[in-house]
C-alpha positions as CSV (number, residue, x, y, z in Angstrom):
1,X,0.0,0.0,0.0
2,X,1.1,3.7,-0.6
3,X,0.7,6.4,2.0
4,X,1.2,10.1,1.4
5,X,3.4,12.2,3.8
6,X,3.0,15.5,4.0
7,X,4.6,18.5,6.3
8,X,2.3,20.9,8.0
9,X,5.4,22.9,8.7
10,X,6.1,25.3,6.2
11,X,9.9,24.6,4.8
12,X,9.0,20.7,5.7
13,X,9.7,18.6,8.4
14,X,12.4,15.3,9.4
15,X,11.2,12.5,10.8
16,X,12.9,9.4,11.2
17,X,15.7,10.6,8.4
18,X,13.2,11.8,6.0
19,X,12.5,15.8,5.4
20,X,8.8,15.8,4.6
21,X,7.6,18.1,2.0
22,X,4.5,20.3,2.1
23,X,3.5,19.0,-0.6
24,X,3.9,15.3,0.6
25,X,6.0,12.6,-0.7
26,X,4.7,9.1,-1.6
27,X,6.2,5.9,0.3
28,X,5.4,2.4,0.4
29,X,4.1,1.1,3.2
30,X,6.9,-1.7,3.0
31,X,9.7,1.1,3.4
32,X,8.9,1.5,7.1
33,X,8.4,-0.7,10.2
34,X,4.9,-0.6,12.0
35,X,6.2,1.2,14.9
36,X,7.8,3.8,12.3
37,X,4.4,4.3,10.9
38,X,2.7,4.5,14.5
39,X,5.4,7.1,15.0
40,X,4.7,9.5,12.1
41,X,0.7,8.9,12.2
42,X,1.2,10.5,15.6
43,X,3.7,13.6,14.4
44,X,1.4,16.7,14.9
45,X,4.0,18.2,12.4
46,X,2.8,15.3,9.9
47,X,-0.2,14.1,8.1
48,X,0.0,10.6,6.8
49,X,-2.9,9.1,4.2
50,X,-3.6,7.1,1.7
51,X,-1.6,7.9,-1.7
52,X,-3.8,9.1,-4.5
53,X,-3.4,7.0,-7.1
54,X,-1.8,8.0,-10.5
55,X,-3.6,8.0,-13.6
56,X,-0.4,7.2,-15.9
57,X,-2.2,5.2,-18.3
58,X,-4.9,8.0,-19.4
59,X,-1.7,10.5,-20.2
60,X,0.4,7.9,-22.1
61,X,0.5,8.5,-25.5
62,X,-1.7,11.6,-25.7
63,X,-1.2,13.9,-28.7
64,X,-2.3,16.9,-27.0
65,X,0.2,19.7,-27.6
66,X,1.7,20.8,-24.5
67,X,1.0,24.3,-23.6
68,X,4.9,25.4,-24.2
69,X,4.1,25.5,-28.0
70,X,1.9,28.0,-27.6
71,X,3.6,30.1,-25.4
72,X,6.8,30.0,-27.8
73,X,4.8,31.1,-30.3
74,X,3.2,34.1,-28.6
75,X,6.9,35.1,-27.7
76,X,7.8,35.0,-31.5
77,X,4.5,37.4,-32.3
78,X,5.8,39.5,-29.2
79,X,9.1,39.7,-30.3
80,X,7.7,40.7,-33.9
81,X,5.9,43.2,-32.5
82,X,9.5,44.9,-30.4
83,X,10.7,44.6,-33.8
84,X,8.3,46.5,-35.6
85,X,8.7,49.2,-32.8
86,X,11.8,49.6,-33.2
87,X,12.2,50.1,-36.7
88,X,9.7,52.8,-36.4
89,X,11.3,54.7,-33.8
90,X,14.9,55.6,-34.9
91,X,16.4,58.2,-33.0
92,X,17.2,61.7,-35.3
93,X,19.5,64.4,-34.4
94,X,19.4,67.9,-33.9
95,X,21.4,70.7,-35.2
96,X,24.4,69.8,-36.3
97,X,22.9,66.9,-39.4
98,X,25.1,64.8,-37.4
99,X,28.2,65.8,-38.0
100,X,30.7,66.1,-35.4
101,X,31.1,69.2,-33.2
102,X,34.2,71.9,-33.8
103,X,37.1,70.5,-32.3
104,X,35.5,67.1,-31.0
105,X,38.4,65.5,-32.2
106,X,39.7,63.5,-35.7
């Protein structure tokens, strides 16, 4: 059987040479003597339960594109779009037409 751990400490929590997680960690029940598991069931800092189980088989082989694609592709729009702006704003100068000032140098 599989049995979630979780911290009710923020930052975790070690028991018995395990630093729970807040957002729990999944054990076997074979991993730990009885009297181990009495001992974290009765942790205040710990809430032990049953693991939820893991629905591998419904995500295996899905073609769904992952949501990364579509992000990437808004980033290439965006970066069109910085593009575009900055073609359109080029900086001008005053006065002079550019050239250098009187004794600026060679």
């Amino acid at each position: 059987m599989k049995l979630q751990v979780k911290s009710l400490r923020e930052g975790g929590f070690c028991r018995l040479g395990v630093k729970w997680p807040t957002e729990g960690k999944v054990v076997d029940h074979a991993e730990f003597t009885d009297e181990q598991w009495e001992r974290l069931m009765k942790e205040p800092n710990l809430k032990v339960e049953q693991a939820p189980e893991e629905p591998v088989a419904e995500n295996a082989g899905s073609d769904t594109v992952p949501p990364a694609t579509s992000t990437e592709e808004t980033s290439d729009s965006a970066q069109g779009e910085t593009d575009d702006k900055a073609a359109t704003t080029t900086p001008t100068t005053k006065g002079n037409g550019g050239r250098k000032a009187a004794g600026a140098g060679a």
